[in-house]
N, C-alpha and C positions, 0 to 999 in steps of 0.2 A: 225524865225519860222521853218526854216530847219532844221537849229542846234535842235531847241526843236524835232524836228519826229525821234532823232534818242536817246532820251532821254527819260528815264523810271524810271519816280519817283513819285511814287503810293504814293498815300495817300486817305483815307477814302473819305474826303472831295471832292477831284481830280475828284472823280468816280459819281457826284453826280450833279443835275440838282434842285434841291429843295433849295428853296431859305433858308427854315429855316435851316437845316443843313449847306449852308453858312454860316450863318450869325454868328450860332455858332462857325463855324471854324475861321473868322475871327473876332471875341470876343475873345476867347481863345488865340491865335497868338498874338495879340496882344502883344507886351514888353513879349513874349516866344516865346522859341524855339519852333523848331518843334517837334524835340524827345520828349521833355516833352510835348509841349503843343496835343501831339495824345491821350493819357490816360485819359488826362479829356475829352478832346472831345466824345473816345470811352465812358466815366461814363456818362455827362450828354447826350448823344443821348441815354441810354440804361435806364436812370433814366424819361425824359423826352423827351419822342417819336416824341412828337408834341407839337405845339405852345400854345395849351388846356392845356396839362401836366405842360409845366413851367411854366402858370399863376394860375394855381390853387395850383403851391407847398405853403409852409413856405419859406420864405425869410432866416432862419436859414436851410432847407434841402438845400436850395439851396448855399450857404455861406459855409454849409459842405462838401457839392461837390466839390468846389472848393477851399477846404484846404487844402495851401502848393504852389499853383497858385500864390499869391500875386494879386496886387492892385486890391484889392478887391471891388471896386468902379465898376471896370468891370462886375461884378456875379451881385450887386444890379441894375444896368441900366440895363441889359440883363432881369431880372426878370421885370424890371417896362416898355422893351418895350414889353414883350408879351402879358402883361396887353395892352398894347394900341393897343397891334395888333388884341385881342378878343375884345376890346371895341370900337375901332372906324374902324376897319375892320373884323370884323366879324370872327374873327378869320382864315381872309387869307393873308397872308403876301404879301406886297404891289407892287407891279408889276412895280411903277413908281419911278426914282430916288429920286424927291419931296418928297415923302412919305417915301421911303426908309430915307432918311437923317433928315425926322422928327422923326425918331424913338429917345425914350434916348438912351445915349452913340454909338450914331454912326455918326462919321464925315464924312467928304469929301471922305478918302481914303476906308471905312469899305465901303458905299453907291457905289461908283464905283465898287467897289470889285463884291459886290452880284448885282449889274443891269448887270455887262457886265459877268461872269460867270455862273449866274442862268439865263438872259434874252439876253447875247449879245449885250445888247444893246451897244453905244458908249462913255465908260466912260474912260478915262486911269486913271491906278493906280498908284499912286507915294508911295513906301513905303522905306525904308531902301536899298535895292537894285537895284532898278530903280533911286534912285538918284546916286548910288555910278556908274551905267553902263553908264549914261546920262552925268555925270562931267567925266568921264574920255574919253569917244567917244566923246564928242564935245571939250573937254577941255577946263572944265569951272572953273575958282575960284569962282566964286557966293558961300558962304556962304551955304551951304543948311537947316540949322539954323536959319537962316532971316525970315523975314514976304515977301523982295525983289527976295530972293532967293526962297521961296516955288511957290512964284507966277511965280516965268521965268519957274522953273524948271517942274509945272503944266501944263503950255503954249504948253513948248515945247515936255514933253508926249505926250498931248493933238495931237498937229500936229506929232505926228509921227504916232502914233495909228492906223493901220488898221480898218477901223470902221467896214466893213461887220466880222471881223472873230476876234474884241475885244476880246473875251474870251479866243481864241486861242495866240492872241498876247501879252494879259497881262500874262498870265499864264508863255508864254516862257521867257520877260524881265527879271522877278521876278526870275524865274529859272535858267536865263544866269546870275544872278547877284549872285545866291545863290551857285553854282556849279563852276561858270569859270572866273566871275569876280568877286574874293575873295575879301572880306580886307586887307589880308595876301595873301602875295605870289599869286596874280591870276598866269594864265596858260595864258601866254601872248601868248607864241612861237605854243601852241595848237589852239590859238584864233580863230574863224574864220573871225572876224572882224577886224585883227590886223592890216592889210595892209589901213584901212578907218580909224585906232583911232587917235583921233587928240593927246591922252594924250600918246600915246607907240610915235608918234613919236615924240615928244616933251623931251622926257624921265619924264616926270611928272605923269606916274601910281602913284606911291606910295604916293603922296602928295595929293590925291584928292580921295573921295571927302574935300571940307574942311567946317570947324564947325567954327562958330567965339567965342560960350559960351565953359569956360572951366568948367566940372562938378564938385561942389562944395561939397564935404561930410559935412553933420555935426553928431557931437555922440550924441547921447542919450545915458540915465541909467536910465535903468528900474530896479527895484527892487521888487521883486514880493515874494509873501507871499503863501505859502503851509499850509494851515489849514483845519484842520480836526477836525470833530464831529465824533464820531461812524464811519461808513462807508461810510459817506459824504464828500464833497469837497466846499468851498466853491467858488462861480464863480461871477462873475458879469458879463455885457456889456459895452463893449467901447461905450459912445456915446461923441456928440461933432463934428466936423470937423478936426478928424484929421488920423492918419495912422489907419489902420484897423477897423475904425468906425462900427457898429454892430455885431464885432465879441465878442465869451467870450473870461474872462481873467480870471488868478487867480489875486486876489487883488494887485492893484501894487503902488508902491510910487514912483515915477522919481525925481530923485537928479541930481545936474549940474553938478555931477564928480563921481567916483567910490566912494564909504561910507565905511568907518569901522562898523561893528557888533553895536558899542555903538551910532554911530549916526545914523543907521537903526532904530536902539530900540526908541532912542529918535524923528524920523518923525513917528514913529507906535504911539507912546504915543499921539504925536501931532493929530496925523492924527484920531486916534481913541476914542478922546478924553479921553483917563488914566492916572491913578492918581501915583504918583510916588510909590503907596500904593500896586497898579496894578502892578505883579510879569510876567506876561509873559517872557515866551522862548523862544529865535530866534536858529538855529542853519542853518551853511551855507552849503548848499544841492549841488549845482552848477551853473557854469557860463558858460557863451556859446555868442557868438558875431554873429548878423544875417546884413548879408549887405542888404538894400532897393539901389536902384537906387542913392538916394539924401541923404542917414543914413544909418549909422551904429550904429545898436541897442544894446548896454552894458544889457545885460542881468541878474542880480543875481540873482539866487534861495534861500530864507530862509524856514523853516519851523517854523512855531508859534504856539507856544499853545496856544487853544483856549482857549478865555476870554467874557464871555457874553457880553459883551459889544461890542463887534467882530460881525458884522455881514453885511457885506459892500457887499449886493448881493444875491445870492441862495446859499442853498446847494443841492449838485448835486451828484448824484454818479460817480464814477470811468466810468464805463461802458458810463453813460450818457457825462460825459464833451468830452467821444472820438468819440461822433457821433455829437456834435455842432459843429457850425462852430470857430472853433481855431484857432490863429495866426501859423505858422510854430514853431514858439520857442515854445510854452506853449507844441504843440504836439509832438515837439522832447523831453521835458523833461518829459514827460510823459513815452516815449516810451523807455529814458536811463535812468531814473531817477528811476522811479515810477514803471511802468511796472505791 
């Protein structure tokens, strides 16, 4: 906490005692940065003032908002708890950790976050940087990836935490983790802990924290279809449980490997039920590869002439599919493609 008084790293959120502008800020943060994750923050606090505002939007304004964000799963819990925070608290955001952690999408870590930084109360926070500062000053190999490992490394937050001045002491872990105990190259020789770390004197910085899962990629191949009526577009909705669930698309076909043109043509036929009588025209528009966490998404763009029999979704105009809530790809080919 010394180290933090002599540390000056301003953020919107930083500045702010209001539990709802937490709660956003740690929604947004969440799996983002900070650099990125401050623009949505500034959009939706400037879209949605108050806790009134986010529950009475469209679940699509809001899903647009936060296009380009990713795991989108975040934008619709965020929307469905302010619905609960107008319906079973009257529209005032909940003052008690209980309540706070019964909201949707918000766990253990978001729930301590906003009780000990909006109320002080005594919650310690374990996020990405509090485990890497905790495994390397005690010098622990505990797995931080466990179900064994969250619980010690909860515990022992827990006992360290300054409970009258919480908010002061999460704030600085978080920040000695983000600033001085890097991933990369921390500033050992700067530290001012260097002389208590159990992991400098072990020589074991580098090695910890440690993860026991290794991240596993798998591809996807989407294949998506550019069609056009007149001055329309046609779009659909993801639904389903799977990536980007209620966001638009343009119509897409996923094959288990990259396709040629003629077996495109042949899952459209399929897929659209036509007849080999049925002349439509594909033509290959562009490709583009988006990495998710857990996928990599093989992206193709075709354009197809339209065929009355075609009609898998809305048609939309140009202007209207770039203010719905879109996946990142559909709106980067929009924006290089289409334009």
């Amino acid at each position: 906490m010394s180290w933090h008084g002599d540390i000056d790293r301003k953020m919107p959120w930083k500045e702010t005692k209001d539990p709802y502008k937490i709660w956003i800020s740690e929604i947004v943060l969440q799996q983002t940065r900070v650099a990125q994750g401050t623009a949505y923050y500034n959009r939706l606090i400037e879209a949605f003032p108050t806790v009134h505002d986010l529950a009475e939007a469209s679940e699509d304004k809001v899903l647009s908002l936060w296009k380009g964000l990713g795991y989108y799963a975040r934008a619709r819990n965020l929307h469905h708890a302010a619905k609960q925070i107008v319906t079973d608290h009257k529209g005032v955001f909940p003052t008690t950790y209980e309540d706070i952690i019964s909201l949707k999408g918000v766990g253990v870590y978001t729930a301590a976050a906003i009780a000990s930084f909006a109320y002080n109360q005594p919650y310690a926070v374990v996020d990405g940087n509090v485990y890497r500062v905790l495994s390397r000053y005690f010098n622990l190999a505990t797995p931080i990836d466990t179900t064994s490992g969250k619980r010690e490394y909860a515990t022992l937050a827990q006992d360290n935490l300054v409970d009258k001045k919480a908010s002061d002491y999460n704030q600085a872990i978080m920040d000695f983790g983000a600033l001085q105990c890097t991933p990369v190259s921390p500033s050992c020789e700067t530290c001012v802990l260097r002389e208590s770390c159990g992991s400098y004197a072990q020589g074991t910085v580098d090695l910890l924290p440690i993860k026991e899962k290794k991240l596993t990629i798998k591809s996807r191949y989407f294949n998506y279809l550019y069609i056009r009526k007149g001055d329309k577009i046609l779009m659909n909705k993801r639904v389903g449980k799977d990536i980007w669930q209620g966001l638009y698309q343009l119509p897409m076909i996923e094959t288990h490997k990259r396709s040629s043109k003629t077996e495109i043509m042949d899952a459209i036929r399929e897929n659209f039920g036509l007849s080999d009588q049925d002349k439509p025209r594909i033509k290959k528009l562009w490709y583009h590869e988006q990495r998710l966490t857990h996928r990599l998404i093989h992206g193709s763009f075709y354009e197809l002439t339209w065929h009355e029999n075609i009609s898998d979704g809305e048609w939309v105009s140009l202007d209207a599919c770039r203010h719905k809530g879109i996946p990142k790809i559909i709106d980067l080919f929009f924006k290089e493609v289409i334009s």
